[in-house]
N, C-alpha and C positions, 0 to 999 in steps of 0.2 A: 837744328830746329825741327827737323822732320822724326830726326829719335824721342825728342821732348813730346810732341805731339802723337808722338804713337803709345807715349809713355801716360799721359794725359789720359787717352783713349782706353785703354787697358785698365787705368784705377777708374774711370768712370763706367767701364763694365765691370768692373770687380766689384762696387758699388751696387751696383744695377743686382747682381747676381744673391750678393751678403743679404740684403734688404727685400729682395721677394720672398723665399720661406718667413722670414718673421713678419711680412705684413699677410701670407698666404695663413699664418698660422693664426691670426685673429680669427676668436668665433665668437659669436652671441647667442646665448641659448633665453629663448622668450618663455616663459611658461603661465600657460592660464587660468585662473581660479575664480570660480565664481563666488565664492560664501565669501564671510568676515575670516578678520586673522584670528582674534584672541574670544575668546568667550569666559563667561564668569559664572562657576559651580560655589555656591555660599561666597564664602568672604574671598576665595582664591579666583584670580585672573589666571589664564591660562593660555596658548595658544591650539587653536582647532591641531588635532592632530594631522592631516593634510598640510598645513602650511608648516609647522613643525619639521617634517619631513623638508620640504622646499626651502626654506631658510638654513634647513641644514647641507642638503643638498651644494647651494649656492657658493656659503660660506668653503663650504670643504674644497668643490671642483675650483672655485677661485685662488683658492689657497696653494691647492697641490700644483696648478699648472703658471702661479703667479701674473697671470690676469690675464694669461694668452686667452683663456674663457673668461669669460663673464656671463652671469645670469640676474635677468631683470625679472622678477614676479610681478605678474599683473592680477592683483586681487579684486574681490568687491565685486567682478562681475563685468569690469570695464573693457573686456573681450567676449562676454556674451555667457550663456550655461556649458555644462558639462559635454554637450554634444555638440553645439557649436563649437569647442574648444579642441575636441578631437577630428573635426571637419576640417579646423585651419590647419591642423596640424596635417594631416593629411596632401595639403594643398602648398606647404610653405609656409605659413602667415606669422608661424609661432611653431616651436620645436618642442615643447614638454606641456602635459596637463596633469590635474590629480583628482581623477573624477573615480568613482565605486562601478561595482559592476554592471550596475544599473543602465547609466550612458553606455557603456561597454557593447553591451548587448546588440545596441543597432546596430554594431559593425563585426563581430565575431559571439555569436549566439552562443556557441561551445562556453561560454563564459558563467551562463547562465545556472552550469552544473552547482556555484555555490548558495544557491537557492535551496537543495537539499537539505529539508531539516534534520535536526540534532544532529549533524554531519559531524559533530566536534565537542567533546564533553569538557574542554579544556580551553584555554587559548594558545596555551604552549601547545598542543597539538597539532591546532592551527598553522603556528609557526614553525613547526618540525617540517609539514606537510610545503609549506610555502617552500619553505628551505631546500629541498630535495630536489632528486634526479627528474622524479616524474614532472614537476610543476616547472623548472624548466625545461624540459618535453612539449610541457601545453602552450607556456611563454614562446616558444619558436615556433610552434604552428601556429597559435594567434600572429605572432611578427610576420610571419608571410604568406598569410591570406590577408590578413586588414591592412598591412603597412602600418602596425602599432606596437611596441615593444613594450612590454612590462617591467618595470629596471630595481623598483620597489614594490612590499609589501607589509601591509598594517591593518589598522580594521577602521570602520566606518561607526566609530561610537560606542563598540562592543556589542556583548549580544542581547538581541532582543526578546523580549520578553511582552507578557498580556496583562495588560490593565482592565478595569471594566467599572462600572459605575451599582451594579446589580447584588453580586456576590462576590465571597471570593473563592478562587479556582483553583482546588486540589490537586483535581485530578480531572482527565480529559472530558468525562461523563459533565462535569461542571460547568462544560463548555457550552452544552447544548443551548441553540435558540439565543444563545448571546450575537446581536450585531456589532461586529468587529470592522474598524473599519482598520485600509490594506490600501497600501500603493497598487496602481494597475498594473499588476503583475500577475500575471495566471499561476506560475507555480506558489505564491504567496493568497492567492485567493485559496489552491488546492488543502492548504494547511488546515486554514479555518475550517471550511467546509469537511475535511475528514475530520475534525474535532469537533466538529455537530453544530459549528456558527453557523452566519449568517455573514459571508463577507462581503463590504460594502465599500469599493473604491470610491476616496474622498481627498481632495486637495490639501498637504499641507498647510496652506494658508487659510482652510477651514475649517479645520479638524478641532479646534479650539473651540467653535463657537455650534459645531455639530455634537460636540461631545456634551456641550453648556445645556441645548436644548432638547437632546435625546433623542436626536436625529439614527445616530447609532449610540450603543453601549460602551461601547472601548475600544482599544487602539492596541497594538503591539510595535514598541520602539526600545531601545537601550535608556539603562536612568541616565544616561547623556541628555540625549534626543530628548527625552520626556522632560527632562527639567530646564532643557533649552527655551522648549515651549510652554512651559509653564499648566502642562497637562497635567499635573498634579494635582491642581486646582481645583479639577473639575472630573476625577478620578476616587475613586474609595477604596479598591483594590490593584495592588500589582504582583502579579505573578511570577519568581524565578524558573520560568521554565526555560530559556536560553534557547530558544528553538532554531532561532538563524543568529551565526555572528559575520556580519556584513562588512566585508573585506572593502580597503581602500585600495589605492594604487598612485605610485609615480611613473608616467605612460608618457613617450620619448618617441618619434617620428622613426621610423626603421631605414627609411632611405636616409636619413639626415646621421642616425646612429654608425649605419655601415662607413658613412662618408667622410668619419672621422679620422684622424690622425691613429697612429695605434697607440700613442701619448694620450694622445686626447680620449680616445676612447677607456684606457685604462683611469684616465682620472675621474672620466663618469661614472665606470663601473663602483668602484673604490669609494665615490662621493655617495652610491646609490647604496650601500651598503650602513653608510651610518646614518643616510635619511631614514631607513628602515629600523633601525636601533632607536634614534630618537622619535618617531614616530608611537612608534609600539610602547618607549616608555610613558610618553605623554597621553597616550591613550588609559594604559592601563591606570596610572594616576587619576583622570580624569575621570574614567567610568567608576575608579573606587570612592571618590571625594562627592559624585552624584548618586551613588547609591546610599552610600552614608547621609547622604543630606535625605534619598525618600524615606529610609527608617523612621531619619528623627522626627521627621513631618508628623507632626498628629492628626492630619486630615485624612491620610491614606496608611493604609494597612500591607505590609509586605510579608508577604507568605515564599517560605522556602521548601518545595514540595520536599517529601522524600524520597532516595533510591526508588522507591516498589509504586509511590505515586509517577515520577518521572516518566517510568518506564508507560505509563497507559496512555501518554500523551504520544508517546514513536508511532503507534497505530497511523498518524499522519506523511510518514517516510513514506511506504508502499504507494499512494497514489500522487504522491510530486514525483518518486522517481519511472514511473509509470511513464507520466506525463512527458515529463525531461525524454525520456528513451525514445518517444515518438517524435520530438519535434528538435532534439540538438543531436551529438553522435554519443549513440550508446555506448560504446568503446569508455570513452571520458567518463561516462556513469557511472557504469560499473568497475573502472577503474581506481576513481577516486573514492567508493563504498570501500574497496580491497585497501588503499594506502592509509585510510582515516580510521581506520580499524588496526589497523599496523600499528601509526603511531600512538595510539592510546594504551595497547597493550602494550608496547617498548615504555611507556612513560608511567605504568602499574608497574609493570616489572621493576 
């Protein structure tokens, strides 16, 4: 009786033992989004390139670790904005968000260096640059000053460009006296203003009815953004001058990242990888099927500068990286002038 009962004992630890890694090995990854999922450019329904990214994300790391992870999106905003989202994250509340660089900012200012205009004649340069040794350089020292990892990269609607309701604008002298309205952004004010506006920070959710009554002249956002909002409407000229292309992100908690399995961690990394692939496609789709839709618009007029016009608009580089050099690390500055220079000649060549 007493060998049966030690034998009892022994499979009830052996039990005990088999059964803790695989319920230790349960994780849930939360992740926060505040916009809608899908948007609609002409007749095509789409999904926001951030959530693209996360849906892929989800699907993949679910797949590769057979549901040891799971990941729940919480969209629509039902966890708060962009900065709230990187706060819980922060705190616990939730493990993943996909906010631009914008939220960023409040918690690792170095971030700010993609503010530098015409930083990128391309997107594929973008991507080169994303790609590379240095920009995970910058991804590790943001991870351990903020406690925020950057695990994907894509863009925030592609790049933006000037609208205006007055003229249309060649070249930078065209600029002059035009009120531009601009996120509260200093380095995004400094552009305007070295191109002879007038920059006038104004609320998304006003900027429609500012631009209606001439409150200001025009606005600068990607034919995404613009024809999201229906600024077209109330717009006569859009300029390809590309002057910022405004990077997204999929941003992962760094203590919660490190605390992973090296399984688990691999399947993130792996999942982060083709969020970034689908994100980038659905972007580039997206910003092509919205710029095709301002051409055909007959309300508004699209102007494609040339080479030698382009080139009069950069006079606006010199005092954003100015700026940047005073107030984030100049190192990052001037670093990222040297790699984005790099990869545009590698991609000429």
């Amino acid at each position: 009786m007493k060998g049966l009962k030690a034998i009892y004992l022994a499979l009830f630890f052996f039990c005990l033992l088999a059964a803790g890694p695989a319920l230790a090995s349960k994780v849930t990854i939360k992740i926060g989004y505040p916009d809608a999922t899908m948007t609609k450019v002409g007749d095509y329904a789409l999904p926001f390139p951030t959530y693209a990214a996360m849906l892929t994300f989800k699907n993949a790391v679910e797949a590769s670790t057979q549901g040891e992870v799971s990941v729940e999106i919480f969209a629509g905003g039902s966890l708060g904005d962009h900065r709230s989202n990187l706060e819980q994250i922060l705190i616990g509340n939730i493990q993943m968000a996909g906010p631009s660089d914008g939220p960023i900012a409040n918690f690792y200012r170095d971030i700010q260096v993609f503010s530098i205009p015409y930083l990128f004649a391309d997107a594929l340069d973008y991507y080169t640059l994303m790609d590379g040794k240095f920009m995970q350089g910058f991804f590790d020292d943001m991870a351990k000053k903020s406690g925020l990892r950057i695990i994907s990269t894509f863009e925030n609607g592609g790049f933006r460009n000037f609208s205006n309701s007055k003229r249309q604008v060649k070249t930078a002298a065209d600029m002059k006296g035009l009120k531009i309205r601009t996120m509260e952004i200093p380095s995004h004010m400094e552009i305007v203003k070295a191109l002879g506006g007038a920059p006038t920070p104004i609320a998304w959710t006003e900027l429609y009815t500012s631009l209606q009554t001439g409150v200001v002249d025009g606005q600068e956002n990607s034919p995404l953004t613009t024809m999201l909002g229906s600024i077209q409407e109330v717009q006569k000229y859009y300029t390809l001058d590309g002057h910022i292309l405004g990077p997204a992100f999929l941003v992962i908690g760094e203590d919660f990242y490190q605390g992973l399995s090296k399984e688990h961690r691999k399947a993130v990394d792996e999942a982060s990888v083709k969020a970034t692939l689908a994100a980038r496609g659905v972007v580039r789709v997206a910003d092509s099927l919205a710029l095709q839709a301002l051409i055909d618009d007959p309300g508004i007029e699209v102007y494609k500068p040339t080479p030698a016009e382009l080139d009069s608009f950069k006079v606006a580089q010199k005092p954003v990286v100015e700026y940047l050099k005073k107030n984030i690390n100049k190192d990052y500055v001037e670093q990222i002038l040297i790699e984005s220079e790099k990869v545009t000649k590698a991609r000429l060549n």
